[in-house]
C-alpha positions in Angstrom: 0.0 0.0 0.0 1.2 3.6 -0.6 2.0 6.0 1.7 2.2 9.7 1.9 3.0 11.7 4.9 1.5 15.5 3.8 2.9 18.7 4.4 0.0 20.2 7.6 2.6 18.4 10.3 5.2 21.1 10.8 8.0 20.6 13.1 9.4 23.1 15.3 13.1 22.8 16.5 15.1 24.3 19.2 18.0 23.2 21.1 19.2 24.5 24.3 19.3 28.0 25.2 23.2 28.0 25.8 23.5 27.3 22.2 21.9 30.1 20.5 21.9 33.1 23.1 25.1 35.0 20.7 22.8 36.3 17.9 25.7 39.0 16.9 27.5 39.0 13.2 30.8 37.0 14.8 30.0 34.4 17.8 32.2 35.2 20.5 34.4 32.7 21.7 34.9 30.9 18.1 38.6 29.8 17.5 38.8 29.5 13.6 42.0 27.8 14.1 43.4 28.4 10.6 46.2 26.5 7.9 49.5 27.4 7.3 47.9 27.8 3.8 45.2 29.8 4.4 44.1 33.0 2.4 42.5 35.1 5.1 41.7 38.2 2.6 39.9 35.4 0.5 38.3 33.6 3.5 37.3 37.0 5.0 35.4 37.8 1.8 33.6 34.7 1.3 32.4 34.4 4.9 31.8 38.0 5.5 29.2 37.4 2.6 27.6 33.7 3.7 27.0 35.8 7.1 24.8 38.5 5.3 22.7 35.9 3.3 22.3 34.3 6.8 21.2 37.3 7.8 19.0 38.0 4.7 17.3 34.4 5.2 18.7 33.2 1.9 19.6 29.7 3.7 21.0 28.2 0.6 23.3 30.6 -0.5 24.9 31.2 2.7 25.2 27.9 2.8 27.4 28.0 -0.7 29.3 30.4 1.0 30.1 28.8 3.2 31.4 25.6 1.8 33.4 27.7 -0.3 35.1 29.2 3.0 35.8 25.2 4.4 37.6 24.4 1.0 39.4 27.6 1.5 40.0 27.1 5.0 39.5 23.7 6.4 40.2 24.4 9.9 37.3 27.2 10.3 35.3 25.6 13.4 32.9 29.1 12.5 31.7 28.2 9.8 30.6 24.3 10.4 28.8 26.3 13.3 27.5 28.6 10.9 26.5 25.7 8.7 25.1 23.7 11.2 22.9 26.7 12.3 21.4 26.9 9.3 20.5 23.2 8.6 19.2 22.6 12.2 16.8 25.9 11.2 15.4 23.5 8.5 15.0 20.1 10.2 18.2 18.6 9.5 19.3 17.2 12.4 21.5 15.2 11.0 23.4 17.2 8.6 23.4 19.6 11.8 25.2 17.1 14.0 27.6 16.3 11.4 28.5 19.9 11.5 28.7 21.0 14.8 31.0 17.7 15.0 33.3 19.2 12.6 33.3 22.2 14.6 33.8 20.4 18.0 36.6 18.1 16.3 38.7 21.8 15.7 38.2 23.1 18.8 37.0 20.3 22.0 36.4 22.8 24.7 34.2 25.7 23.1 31.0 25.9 25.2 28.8 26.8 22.0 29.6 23.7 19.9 29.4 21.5 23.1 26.3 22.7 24.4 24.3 22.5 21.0 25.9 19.1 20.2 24.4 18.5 23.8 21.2 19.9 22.8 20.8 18.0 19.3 21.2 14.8 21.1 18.5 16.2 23.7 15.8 17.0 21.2 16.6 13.4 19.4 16.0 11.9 23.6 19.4 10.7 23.4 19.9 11.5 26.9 23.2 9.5 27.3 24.5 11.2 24.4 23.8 14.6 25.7 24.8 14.2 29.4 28.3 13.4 28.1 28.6 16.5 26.3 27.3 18.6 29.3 29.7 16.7 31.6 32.4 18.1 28.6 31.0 21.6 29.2 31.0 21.7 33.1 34.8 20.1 33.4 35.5 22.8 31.1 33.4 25.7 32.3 33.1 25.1 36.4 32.2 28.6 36.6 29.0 28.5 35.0 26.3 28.1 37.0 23.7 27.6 34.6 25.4 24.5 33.1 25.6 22.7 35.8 22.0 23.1 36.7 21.4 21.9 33.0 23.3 18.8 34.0 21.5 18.2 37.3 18.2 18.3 35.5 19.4 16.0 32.7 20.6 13.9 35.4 17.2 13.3 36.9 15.3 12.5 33.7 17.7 10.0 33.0 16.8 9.0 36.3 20.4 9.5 37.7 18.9 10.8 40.5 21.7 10.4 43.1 23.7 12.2 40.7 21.0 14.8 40.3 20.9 15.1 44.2 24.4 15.8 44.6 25.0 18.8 42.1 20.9 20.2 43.3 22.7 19.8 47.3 25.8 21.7 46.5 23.8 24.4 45.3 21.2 24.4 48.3 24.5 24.6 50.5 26.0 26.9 48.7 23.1 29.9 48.2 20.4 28.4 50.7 17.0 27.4 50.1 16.3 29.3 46.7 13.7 29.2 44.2 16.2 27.6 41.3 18.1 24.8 42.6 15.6 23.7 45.3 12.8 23.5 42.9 15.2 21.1 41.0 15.5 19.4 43.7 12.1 18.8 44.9 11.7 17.6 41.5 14.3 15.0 41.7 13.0 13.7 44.8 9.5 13.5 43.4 11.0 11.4 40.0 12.5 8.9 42.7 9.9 8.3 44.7 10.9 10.2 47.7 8.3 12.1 48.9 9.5 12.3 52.6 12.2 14.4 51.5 10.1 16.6 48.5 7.7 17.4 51.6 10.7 18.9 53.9 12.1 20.7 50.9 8.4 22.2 49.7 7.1 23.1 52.9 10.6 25.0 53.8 10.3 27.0 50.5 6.1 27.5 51.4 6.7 29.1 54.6 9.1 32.3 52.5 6.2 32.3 50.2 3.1 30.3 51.2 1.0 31.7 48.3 3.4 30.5 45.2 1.6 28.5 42.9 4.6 26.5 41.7 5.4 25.8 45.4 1.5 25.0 46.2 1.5 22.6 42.8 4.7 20.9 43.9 2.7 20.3 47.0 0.0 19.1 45.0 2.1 16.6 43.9 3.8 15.2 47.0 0.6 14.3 48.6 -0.6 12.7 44.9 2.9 10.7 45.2 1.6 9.7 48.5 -1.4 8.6 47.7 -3.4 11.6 49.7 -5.5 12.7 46.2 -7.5 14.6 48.8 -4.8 16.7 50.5 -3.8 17.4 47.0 -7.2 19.0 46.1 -6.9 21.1 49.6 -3.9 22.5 48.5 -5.3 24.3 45.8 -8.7 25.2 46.9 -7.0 27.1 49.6 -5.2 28.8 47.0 -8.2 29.4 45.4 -9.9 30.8 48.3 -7.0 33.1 48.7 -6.9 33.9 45.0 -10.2 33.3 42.9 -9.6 34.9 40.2 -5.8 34.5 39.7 -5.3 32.8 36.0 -2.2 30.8 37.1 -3.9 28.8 39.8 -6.8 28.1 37.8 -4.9 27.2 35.1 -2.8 24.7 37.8 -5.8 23.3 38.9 -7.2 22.4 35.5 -3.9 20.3 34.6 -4.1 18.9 37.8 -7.7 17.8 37.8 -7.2 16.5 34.0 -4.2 14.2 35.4 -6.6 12.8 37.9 -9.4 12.3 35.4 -11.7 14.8 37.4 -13.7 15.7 34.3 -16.7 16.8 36.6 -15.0 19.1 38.9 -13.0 19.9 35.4 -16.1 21.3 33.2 -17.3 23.3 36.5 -13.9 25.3 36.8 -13.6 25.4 33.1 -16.2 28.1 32.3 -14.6 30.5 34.8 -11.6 29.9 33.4 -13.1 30.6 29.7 -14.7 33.8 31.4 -11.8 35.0 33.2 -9.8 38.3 31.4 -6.7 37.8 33.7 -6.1 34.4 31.5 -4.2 34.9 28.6 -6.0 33.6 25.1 -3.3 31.9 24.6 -3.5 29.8 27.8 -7.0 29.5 26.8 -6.4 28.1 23.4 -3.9 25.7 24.8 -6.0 24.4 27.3 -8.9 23.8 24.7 -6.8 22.3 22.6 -5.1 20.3 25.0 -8.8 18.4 26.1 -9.5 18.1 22.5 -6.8 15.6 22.2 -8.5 13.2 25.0 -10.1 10.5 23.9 -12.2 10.1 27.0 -13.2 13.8 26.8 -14.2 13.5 23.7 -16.7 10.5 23.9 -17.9 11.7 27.8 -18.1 15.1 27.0 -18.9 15.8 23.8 -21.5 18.4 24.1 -19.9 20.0 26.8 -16.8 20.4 25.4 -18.7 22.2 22.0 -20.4 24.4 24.7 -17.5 25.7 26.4 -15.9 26.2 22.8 -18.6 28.3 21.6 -18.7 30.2 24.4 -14.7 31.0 24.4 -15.7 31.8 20.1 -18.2 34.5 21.2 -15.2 36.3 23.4 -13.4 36.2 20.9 -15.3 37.6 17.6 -12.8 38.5 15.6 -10.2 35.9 16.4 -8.5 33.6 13.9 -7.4 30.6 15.9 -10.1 30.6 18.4 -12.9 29.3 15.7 -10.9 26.7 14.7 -10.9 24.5 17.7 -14.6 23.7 17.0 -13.9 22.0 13.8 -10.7 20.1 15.2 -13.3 19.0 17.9 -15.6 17.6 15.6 -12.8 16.0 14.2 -11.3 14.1 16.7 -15.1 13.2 16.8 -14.7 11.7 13.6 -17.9 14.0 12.6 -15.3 15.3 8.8 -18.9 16.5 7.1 -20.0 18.4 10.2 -16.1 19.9 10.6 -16.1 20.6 7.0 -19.3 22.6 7.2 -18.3 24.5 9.8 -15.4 25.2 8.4 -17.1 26.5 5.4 -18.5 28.8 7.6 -15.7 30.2 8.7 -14.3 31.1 5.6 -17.2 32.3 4.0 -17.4 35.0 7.4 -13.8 35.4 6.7 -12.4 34.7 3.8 -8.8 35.3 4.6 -8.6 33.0 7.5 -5.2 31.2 6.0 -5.4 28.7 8.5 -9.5 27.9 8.1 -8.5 27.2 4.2 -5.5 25.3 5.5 -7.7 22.9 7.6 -10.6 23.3 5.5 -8.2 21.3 2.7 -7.1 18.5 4.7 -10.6 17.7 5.7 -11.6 17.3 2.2 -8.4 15.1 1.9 -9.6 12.7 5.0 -13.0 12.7 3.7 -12.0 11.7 0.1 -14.3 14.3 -1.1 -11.6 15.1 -4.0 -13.8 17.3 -6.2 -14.4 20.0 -3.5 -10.4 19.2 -2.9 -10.0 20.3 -6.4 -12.5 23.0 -6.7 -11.6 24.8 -3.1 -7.7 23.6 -3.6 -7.7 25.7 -6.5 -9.2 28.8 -5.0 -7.0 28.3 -2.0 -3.8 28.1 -4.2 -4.6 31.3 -6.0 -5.7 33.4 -2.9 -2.6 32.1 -1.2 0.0 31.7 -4.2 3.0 31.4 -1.8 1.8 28.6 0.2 3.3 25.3 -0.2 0.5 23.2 1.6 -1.9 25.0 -0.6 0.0 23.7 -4.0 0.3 20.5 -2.8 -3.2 19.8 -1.8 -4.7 21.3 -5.0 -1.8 18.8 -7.1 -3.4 16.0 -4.5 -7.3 16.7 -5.5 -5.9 16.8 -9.1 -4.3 13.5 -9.3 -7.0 11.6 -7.9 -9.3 12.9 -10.8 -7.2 12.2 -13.4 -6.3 15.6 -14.1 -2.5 14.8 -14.2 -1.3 17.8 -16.4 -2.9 20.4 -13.2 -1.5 18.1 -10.9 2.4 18.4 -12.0 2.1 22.6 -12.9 1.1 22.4 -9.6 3.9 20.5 -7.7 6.3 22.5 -10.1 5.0 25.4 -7.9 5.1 23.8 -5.0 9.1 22.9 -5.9 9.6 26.2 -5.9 8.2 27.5 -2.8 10.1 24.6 -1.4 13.1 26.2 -1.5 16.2 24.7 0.3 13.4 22.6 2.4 14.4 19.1 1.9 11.8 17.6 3.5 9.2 19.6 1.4 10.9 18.6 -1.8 10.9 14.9 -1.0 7.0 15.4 -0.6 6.5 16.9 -3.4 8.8 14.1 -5.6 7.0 11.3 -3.9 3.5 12.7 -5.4 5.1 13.7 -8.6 6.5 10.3 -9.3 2.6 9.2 -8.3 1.3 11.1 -11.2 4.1 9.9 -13.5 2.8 6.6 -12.2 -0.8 6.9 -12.7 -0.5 8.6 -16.1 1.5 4.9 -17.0 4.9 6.9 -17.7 6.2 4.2 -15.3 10.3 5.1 -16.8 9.4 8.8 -15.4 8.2 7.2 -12.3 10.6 4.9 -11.2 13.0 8.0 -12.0 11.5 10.7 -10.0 11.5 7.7 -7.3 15.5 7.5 -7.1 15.8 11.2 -7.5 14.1 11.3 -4.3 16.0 8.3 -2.5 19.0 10.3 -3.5 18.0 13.4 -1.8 17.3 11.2 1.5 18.1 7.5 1.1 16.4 6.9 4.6 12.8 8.4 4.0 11.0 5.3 4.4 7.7 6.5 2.9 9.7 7.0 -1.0 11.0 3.6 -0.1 7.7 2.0 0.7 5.8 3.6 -2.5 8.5 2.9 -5.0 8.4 -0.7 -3.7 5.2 -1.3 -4.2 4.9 0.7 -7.4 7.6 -1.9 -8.7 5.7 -4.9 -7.2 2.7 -3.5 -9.2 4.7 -4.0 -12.4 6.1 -7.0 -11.2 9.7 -5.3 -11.8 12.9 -5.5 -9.7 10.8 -7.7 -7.6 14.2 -8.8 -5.6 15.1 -5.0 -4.9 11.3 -4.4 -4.2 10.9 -7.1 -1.6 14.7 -6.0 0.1 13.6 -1.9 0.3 9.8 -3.3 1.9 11.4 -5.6 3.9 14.2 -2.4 5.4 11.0 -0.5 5.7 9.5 -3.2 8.2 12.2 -3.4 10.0 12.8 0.4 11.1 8.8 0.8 11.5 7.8 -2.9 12.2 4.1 -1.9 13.5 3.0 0.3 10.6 0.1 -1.6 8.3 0.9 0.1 5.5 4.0 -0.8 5.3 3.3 -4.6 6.2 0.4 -4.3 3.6 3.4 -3.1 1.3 5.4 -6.1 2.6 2.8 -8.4 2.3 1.7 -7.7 -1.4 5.9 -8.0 -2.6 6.2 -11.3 -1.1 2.8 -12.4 -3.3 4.2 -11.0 -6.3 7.3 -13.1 -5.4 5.4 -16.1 -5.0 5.9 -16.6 -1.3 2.9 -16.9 -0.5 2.7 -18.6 3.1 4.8 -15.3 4.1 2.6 -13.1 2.2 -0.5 -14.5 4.1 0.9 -14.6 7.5 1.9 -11.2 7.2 -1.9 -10.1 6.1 -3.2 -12.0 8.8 -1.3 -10.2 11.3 -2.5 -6.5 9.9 -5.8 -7.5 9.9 -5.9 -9.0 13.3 -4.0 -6.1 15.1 -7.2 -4.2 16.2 -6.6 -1.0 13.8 -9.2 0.6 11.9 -9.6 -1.7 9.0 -8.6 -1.0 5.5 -10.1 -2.6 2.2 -6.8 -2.9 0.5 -6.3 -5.2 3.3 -8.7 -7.6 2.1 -8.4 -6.8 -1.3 -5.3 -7.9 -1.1 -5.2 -11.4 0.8 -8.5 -12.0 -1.3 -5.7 -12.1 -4.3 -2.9 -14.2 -2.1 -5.9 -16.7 -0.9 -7.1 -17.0 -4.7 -3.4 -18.0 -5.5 -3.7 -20.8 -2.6 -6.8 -21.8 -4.0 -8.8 -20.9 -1.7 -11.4 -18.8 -3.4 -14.3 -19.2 -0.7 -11.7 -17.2 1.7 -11.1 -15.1 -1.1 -14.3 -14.3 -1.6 -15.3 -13.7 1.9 -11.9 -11.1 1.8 -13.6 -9.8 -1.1 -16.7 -8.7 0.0 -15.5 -7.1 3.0 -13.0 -5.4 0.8 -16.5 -4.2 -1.2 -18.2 -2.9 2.1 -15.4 -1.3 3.0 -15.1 1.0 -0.3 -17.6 0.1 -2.8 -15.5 1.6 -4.9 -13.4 -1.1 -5.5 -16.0 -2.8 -8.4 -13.3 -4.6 -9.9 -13.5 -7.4 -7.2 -17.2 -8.3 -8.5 -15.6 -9.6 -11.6 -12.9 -11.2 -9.1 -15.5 -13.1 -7.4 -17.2 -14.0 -10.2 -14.8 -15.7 -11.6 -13.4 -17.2 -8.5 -16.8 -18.7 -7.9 -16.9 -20.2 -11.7 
């Protein structure tokens, strides 16, 4: 089975502060150790000039630049930072790492390159990986204060927490109880189960301050540790009491009732919160947005959850974001026609609202519904000519109607917004070497496949389709069935790749493999697919077994009755 992974999931990256705090022309502290060889008037030039297109947010020129100032100088730890700033700006973790290595390998002890090595490793939850670089940068660096407190914390979520204790001690020694390194520490002793000791610590920093709402929540906590759910709830309706209308304690006792699956006492604090000026719309949208993504909510709550929405809409009349959490309710509800008609709504109040068409798109994608795709796609893409998503989505609703010649104008568009954005590009090659596919230029296809694979020989979605495009043409079948099978094995519980999997090892005859692995997609529990049965209704028919086949069959016709093909197939099997 194909699979596409589409452009709406954005991901945002950051790495520790200590890493990108410098924002001037020249990082302090940069050695640029240089080669007996080196041409500095030349090397100043060139990287004087990859700094301004940095500056100017032309990525992939700077990024020119500087690779012309590493051939010129190979021992310029700046610019593999430089480089490596840029990349990680774009997702590229791993190119990023690569070059902050380089950096690190010219000069070992500069805090910069170890504490954003530290803080790649961090974002990838490589914990080990990043402790050791921290350790590098405290050895080096005793002085700093705020990196040993980095350490200390990444001690405790790796669960080092006697390591954790010792460096969140020296502190409490050195400066006295204090809202930094105690807190740390209270929060260590929580992790390790030692509530005793988080109770002394809290209670200490509660009598300085006794109405702090991060002291009262880490109260909260230690009696919830304990087992005292009751004292827990004291703890904040005493703040309350104290406080009614303070946003930060409301907005505490919200995340602590949703962790105890209070949803009763939730909904009665939740309109005051939704009514209260002193919290911020952003806090509210979080929230909201937060309980939208709870299953439970979502089935118990339903109507209440729509209420409290509409309410926090009409507060907000002329908000952009706001409206949208209704739809993304209904959504999560899986009610698409009701989310696309209020969606619809929104647009046709505001027809700007980027974000409304944005969503607006993707539920037409989910729904299948790829003639408003097309129609609303295209408005979308000429109302909003420099959006990527927009190009792509409009190419989508085109492909799937045939209309292959709007569908690949379109992605050349889309290439072009794309930029320097790998990711992006790979997207848009994966769909263009689906038209090629579709319009039977299969030489086109298959080409447009490998141009992908070269650009990231890893994505496992280009190596899934291109598999299964060349099991569909019963071509390469060896290579097909050795990319599906590397596909498996790096994402072993995804069914579209096992259904990819599966249909190779038919086409390659093995057909006790192919059948066990169909069997065990369709008996995992997920939402069921008709290609599923589609295709073991094909692998049984090759066993002979056409009354399984046919029973596959049908189900594969109730599923999408789209799929009229299979009449003929059962048909004949029956004959």
């Amino acid at each position: 089975m194909k699979s596409f992974r589409y452009w709406y999931i954005f991901l945002f990256f950051s790495v520790l502060s200590f890493s990108s705090c410098n924002k001037r022309l020249f990082v302090s502290g940069l050695s640029d150790k240089t080669n007996e060889k080196y041409d500095s008037a030349a090397f100043n030039y060139v990287y004087v000039e990859a700094l301004k297109q940095k500056l100017m947010g032309n990525g992939g020129d700077a990024l020119k630049y500087l690779e012309q100032s590493i051939k010129i100088n190979p021992l310029s730890d700046a610019a593999y930072y430089e480089m490596a700033q840029i990349v990680i700006a774009n997702n590229d973790i791993k190119n990023g790492k690569r070059f902050i290595t380089n950096a690190l390998s010219i000069d070992s002890n500069n805090i910069w390159y170890l504490t954003m090595l530290a803080g790649l490793y961090y974002q990838e939850k490589n914990l080990d990986s990043a402790i050791i670089f921290y350790e590098r940068a405290v050895k080096n660096y005793p002085e700093k204060v705020n990196l040993q407190l980095a350490l200390g914390n990444l001690y405790s979520e790796n669960k080092s927490y006697e390591k954790a204790g010792a460096i969140f001690d020296l502190f409490d020694k050195k400066y006295g109880v204090n809202e930094t390194s105690t807190v740390s520490s209270i929060k260590n002793l929580i992790a390790a189960g030692k509530f005793d000791d988080a109770l002394e610590k809290a209670l200490t920093l509660l009598k300085e301050n006794p109405d702090e709402i991060q002291y009262n929540g880490l109260l909260a906590e230690i009696y919830r540790g304990k087992g005292d759910n009751q004292k827990a709830m004291d703890v904040y309706n005493k703040l309350l009491e104290r406080n009614p209308d303070n946003a930060q304690i409301q907005l505490s006792l919200c995340d602590f009732l949703i962790s105890e699956k209070s949803y009763d006492d939730l909904f009665t604090l939740l309109n005051s919160v939704i009514l209260n000026n002193k919290v911020e719309r952003e806090a509210k949208i979080s929230l909201m947005a937060k309980l939208i993504e709870i299953p439970e909510l979502n089935q118990q709550f339903g109507d209440k959850m729509m209420i409290t929405l509409m309410v926090l809409e009409a507060n907000y009349n002329d908000d952009n974001i706001v409206p949208l959490l209704r739809p993304e309710l209904l959504i999560k509800q899986n009610k698409l026609i009701d989310a696309s008609e209020r969606l619809e709504e929104i647009i046709k109040a505001n027809p700007d609202d980027y974000y409304a068409w944005e969503k607006l798109l993707i539920v037409y994608l989910q729904l299948k519904d790829y003639n408003k795709l097309l129609s609303k796609g295209e408005e979308c893409a000429t109302k909003f000519n420099r959006s990527f998503p927009a190009k792509l989505l409009y190419a989508n609703g085109a492909l799937e109607l045939g209309k292959y010649e709007i569908a690949l104008e379109e992605l050349k568009k889309a290439e072009i917004l794309a930029e320097d954005n790998k990711d992006f590009i790979i997207q848009v090659l994966t769909m263009r070497a689906d038209v090629y596919y579709r319009m039977k230029d299969y030489l086109k296809a298959f080409e447009t496949f490998r141009l992908a694979l070269k650009s990231d020989n890893q994505d496992l979605t280009v190596i899934n389709n291109y598999a299964y495009y060349l099991a569909e043409q019963n071509t390469n079948l060896t290579e097909a069935e050795e990319m599906a099978r590397k596909v498996i094995e790096k994402e072993k519980g995804n069914s579209t790749f096992l259904d990819t999997y599966g249909w190779v090892l038919y086409k390659r005859g093995k057909l006790k493999e192919a059948a066990r692995v169909m069997e065990s997609i369709i008996s995992s529990g997920q939402k069921p697919d008709a290609v599923w049965y589609e295709h073991y209704g094909y692998i049984l028919k090759k066993q002979r077994k056409c009354n399984e086949a046919i029973t596959n069959w049908n189900i594969a016709l109730k599923l999408d009755g789209s799929k009229t093909e299979l009449i003929k197939e059962i048909e004949n099997c029956k004959k």
